[in-house]
N, C-alpha and C positions, 0 to 999 in steps of 0.2 A: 465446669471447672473455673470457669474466669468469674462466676459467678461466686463461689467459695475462695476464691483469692480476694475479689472484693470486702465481701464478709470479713475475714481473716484480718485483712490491712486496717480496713476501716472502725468497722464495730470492735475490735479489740485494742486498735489505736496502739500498731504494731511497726510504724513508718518509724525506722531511724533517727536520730536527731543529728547526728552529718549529713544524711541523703536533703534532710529539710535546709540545714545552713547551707550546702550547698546549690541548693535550689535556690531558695531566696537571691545568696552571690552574687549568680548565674545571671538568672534574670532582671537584678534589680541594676546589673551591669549592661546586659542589653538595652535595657530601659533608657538607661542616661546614654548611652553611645547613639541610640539609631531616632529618628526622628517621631515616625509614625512606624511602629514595630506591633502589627495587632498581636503575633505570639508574644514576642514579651512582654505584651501588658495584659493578654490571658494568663500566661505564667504566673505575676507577679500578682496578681485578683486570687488562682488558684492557690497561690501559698498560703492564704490566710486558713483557706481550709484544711491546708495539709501541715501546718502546725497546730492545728484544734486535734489533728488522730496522730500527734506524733506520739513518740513512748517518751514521756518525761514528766517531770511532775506538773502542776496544773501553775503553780506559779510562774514557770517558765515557761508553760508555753504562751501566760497571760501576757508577761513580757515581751515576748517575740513577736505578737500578734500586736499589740500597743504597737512596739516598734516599727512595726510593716508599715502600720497605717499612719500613724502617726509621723516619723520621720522620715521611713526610708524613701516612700511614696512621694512625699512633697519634696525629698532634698532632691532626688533622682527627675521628677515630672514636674516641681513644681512651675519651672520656668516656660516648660509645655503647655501653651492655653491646647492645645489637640487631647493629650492626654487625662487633663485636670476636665475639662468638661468632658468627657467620655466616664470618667470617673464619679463626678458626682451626680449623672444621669443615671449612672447603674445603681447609686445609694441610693435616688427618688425611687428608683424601681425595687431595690432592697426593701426599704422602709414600708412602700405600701404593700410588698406581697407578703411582708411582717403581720402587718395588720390584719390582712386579707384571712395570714393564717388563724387568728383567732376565730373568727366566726364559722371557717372552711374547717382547719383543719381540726382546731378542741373542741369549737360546737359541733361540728356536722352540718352546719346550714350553707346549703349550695347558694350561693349569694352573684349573681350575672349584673348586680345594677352598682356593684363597689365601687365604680368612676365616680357613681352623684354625689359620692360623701366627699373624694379629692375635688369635684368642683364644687361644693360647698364651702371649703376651706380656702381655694384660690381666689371664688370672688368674693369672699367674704373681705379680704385682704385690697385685690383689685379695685374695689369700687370707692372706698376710702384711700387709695395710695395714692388717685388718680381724679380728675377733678369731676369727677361723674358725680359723687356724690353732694355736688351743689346742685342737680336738677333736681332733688327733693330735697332736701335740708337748707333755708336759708342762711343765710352767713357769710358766704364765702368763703367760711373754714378749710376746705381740702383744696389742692391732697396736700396729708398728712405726711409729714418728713419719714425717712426712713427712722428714725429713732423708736417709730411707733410698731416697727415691724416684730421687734421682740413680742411685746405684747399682744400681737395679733397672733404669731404663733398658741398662744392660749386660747384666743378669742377663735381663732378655725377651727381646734379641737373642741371647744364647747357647741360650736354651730352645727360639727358636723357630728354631734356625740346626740343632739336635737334629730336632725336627720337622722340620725339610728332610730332611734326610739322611735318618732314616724314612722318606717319602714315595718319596726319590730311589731308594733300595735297590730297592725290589719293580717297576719301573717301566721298570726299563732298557731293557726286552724289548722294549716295547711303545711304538707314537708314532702320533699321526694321534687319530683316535674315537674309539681303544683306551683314549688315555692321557687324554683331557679325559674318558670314563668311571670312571678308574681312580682320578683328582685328586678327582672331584667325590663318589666315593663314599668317600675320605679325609676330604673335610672334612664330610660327614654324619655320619663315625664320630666325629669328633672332638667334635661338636658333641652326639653323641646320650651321651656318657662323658662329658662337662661337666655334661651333663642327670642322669646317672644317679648319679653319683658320690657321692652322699652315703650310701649303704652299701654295705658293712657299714662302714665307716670315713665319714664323715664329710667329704668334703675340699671339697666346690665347693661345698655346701649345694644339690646338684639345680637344680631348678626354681627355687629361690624365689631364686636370686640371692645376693651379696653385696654389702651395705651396712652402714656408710659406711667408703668407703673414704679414708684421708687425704690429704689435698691435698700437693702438695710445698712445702716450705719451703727457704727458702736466709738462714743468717744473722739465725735466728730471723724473717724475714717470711714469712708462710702465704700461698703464693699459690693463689689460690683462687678468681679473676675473672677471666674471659676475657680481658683485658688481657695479663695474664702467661701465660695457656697459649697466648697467639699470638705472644708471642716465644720458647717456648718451640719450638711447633712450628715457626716459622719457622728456628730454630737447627739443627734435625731434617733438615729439607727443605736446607739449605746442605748440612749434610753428606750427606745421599744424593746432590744433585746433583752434589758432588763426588767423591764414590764411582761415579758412576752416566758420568761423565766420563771419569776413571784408567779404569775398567773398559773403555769404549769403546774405547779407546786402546791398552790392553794386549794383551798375550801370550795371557790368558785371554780377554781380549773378543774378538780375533778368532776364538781356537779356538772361543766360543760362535757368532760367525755363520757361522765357518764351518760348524758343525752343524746351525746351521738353515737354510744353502743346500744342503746336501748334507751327510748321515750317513757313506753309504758314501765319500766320495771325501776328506772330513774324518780318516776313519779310516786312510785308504789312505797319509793324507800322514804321519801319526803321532801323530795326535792321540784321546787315549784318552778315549772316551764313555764312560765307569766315572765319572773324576774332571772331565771337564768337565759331565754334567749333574748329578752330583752337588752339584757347585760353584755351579752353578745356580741349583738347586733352594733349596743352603742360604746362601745369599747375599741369595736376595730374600726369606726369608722371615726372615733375620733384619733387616730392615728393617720387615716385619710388626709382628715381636714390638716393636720403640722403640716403633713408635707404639702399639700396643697397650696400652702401660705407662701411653702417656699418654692415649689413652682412657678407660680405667680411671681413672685421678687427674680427667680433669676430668668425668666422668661421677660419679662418686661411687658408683656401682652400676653391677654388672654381672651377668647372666645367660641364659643359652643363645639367646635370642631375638634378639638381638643378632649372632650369629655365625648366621645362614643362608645358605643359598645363593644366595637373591637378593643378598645383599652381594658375593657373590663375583663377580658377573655384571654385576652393576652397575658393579664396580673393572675388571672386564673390556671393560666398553662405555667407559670413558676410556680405555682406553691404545687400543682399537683406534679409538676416534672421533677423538683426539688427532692419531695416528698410531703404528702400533705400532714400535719401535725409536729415537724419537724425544724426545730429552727436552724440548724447548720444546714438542711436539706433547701428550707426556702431560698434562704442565704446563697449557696447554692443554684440553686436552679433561676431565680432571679439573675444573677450576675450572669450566669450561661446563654437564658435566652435576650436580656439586654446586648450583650456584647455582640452576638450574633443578628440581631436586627442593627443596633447600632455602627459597628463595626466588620466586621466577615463577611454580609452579603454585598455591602458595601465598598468594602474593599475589594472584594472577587470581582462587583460588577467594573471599577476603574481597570482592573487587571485586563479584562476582555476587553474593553472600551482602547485601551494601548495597542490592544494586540489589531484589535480591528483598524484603528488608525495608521498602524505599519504595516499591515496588507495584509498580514500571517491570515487572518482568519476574515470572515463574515457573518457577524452574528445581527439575526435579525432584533426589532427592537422590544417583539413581543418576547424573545428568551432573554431580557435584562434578569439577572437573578434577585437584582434589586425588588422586583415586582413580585417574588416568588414567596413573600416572606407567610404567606397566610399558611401555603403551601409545606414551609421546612414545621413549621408549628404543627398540621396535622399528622406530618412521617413521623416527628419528635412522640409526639404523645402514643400513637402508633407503637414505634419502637419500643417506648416504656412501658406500655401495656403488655407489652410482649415478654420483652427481659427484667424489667425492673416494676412490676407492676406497684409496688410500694413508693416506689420514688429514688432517685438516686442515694440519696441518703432516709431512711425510713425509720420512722420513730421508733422511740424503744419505750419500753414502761420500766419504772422503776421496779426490780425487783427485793419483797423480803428476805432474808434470809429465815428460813421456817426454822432451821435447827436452832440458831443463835433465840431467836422467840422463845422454844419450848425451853432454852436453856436460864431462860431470863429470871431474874428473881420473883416479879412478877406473876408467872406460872406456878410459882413453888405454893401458893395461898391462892384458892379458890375465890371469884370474883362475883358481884352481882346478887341474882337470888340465889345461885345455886351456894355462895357462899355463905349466908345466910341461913338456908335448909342445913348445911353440912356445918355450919357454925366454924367457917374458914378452913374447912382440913380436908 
């Protein structure tokens, strides 16, 4: 039943448009009154999606949703450095389970090594920001001001769109076990060469990372406060979602599902598995490498421990908790299990941490919930398998109308050869 009410609200986009302004209100009132409030700043993340199924037309709810992000978020938090960086860590995580979704969910390719393309695009960025890049380059030249960060945003999607295509090449062969093996021990290599790379040459500085990396500037202001890298990444996340859109829609987006309903019969129609998972491969991962760039800029350091394979797993369990193929569902499911590692076990663990310091209770230190988060990930996926095996929100296919077709003018004259044999009647 709760399961047909879901259906019902969502996939028919049945939510009121008071219940939603009222929501919004609600929480975007909490927001500004309470300090660190994790419900009102789930709430105020959840509206976005609960004005995409509200009943109203598509320009208002385009409105509404602009509004959320756009003003209400920053007029309400913007003065919140707690809130604004909680907020633009869940867009880094938006953005890349964006990406992620292209190759997972319209190709079908189980992809375990997606961290190597985001750290392809951070040190790409890192190493020029930061004065490393004088151990191979004479000159003196770096690092390079923030002005140059724009443009690197380009330059990590090209690099890492390179990385695609490498990964894509040696893989063809292979789909299913074979190839989430093949992904996962790509981004091990990748990560273990970032680690190593400081000799005989010098480039990543190994282990020890690179610091400080420069903040982006636009017009001589350094922005360098989470205020501006959540407009930045919210800028990010428009354009994937718009990419991520066209894609769906297009020529290649269907060649992609159709590869992931069927290889062989994909093939059979004329669609070349060479350059569509190639296409893939290098499409989501230059999505990777943007945000990676801006990783790198609001992190200020970067090094190898950062790009593990739990990250990859992690970006992995949004888009299939989300729903895989689905962009409101990744959107979705990203925000859900950000907030939840970010925020909620974290906060639950200080709640207990109080309690134990006022005597109420004795929690030892191996039950920190903090420590449990690999733990809430496998019940999460668990659960969905269970109730929601599609994903919280689960893609839909475009449907034809078959009557309006047969009714078409189109239909009224005979097409092809048969119209030819029949001399159009």
């Amino acid at each position: 039943m709760a399961n047909n009410l879901w259906n019902s609200v969502f996939k028919e986009k049945q939510i009121p448009l008071l219940f939603t302004v009222i929501w919004v209100a609600a929480f975007a009132t909490a927001l500004y009154l309470m300090e660190k409030s994790v419900i009102a700043f789930i709430g105020i993340l959840f509206s976005v999606i609960l004005v995409f199924y509200t009943k109203t037309s598509k320009l208002i709810r385009t409105l509404m949703g602009a509004a959320i992000l756009l003003v209400i978020i920053p007029l309400v938090a913007g003065d919140n450095r707690y809130y604004m960086e909680v907020a633009s860590q869940v867009g880094i995580y938006v953005a890349m389970a964006l990406g992620l979704n292209i190759v997972v969910g319209f190709a079908g390719l189980l992809d375990l090594g997606y961290v190597a393309f985001f750290a392809a695009g951070a040190y790409a960025y890192a190493i020029f920001a930061t004065a490393q890049a004088n151990e191979f380059i004479p000159g003196h030249l770096f690092p390079l001001s923030g002005e140059w960060f724009w443009l690197f945003l380009i330059v990590g999607l090209i690099v890492a769109a390179i990385f695609g295509i490498l990964l894509g090449l040696p893989v063809l062969r292979v789909k299913g076990d074979y190839l989430a093996i093949v992904t996962l021990g790509f981004g091990e290599i990748i990560r273990i060469i970032f680690n190593n790379l400081d000799k005989p040459i010098n480039i990543t500085n190994g282990p020890q990372g690179l610091t400080p990396i420069a903040s982006p500037e636009l017009f001589g202001i350094k922005m360098s406060t989470p205020f501006y890298f959540y407009f930045i990444v919210l800028f990010v996340i428009a354009f994937i979602v718009l990419a991520n859109v066209r894609f769906e829609h297009s020529r290649l987006g269907r060649a992609w599902i159709a590869v992931r309903e069927d290889e062989l019969a994909a093939q059979s129609m004329g669609i070349s598995l060479l350059k569509t998972k190639i296409a893939a491969f290098a499409t989501g991962a230059s999505f990777a490498g943007v945000v990676g760039v801006i990783f790198a800029a609001k992190q200020t350091f970067v090094d190898p421990t950062s790009f593990t394979m739990m990250e990859s797993i992690g970006i992995l369990v949004m888009v299939i908790l989300g729903g895989s193929g689905s962009i409101p569902g990744v959107i979705l499911g990203a925000s859900f299990v950000t907030v939840l590692q970010v925020q909620l076990l974290k906060e639950f663990s200080n709640f207990l941490h109080s309690l134990q310091a006022s005597g109420i209770i004795n929690l030892p230190s191996q039950l920190d919930p903090s420590k449990f988060q690999r733990l809430v990930f496998g019940i999460l996926l668990i659960l969905a398998a269970l109730y929601r095996p599609n994903g919280l929100i689960p893609a839909q296919r475009k449907k034809n109308d078959i009557d309006g077709i047969k009714k078409s003018q189109y239909t009224s004259v005979k097409q092809g050869i048969l119209g030819k044999i029949t001399g159009g009647k």
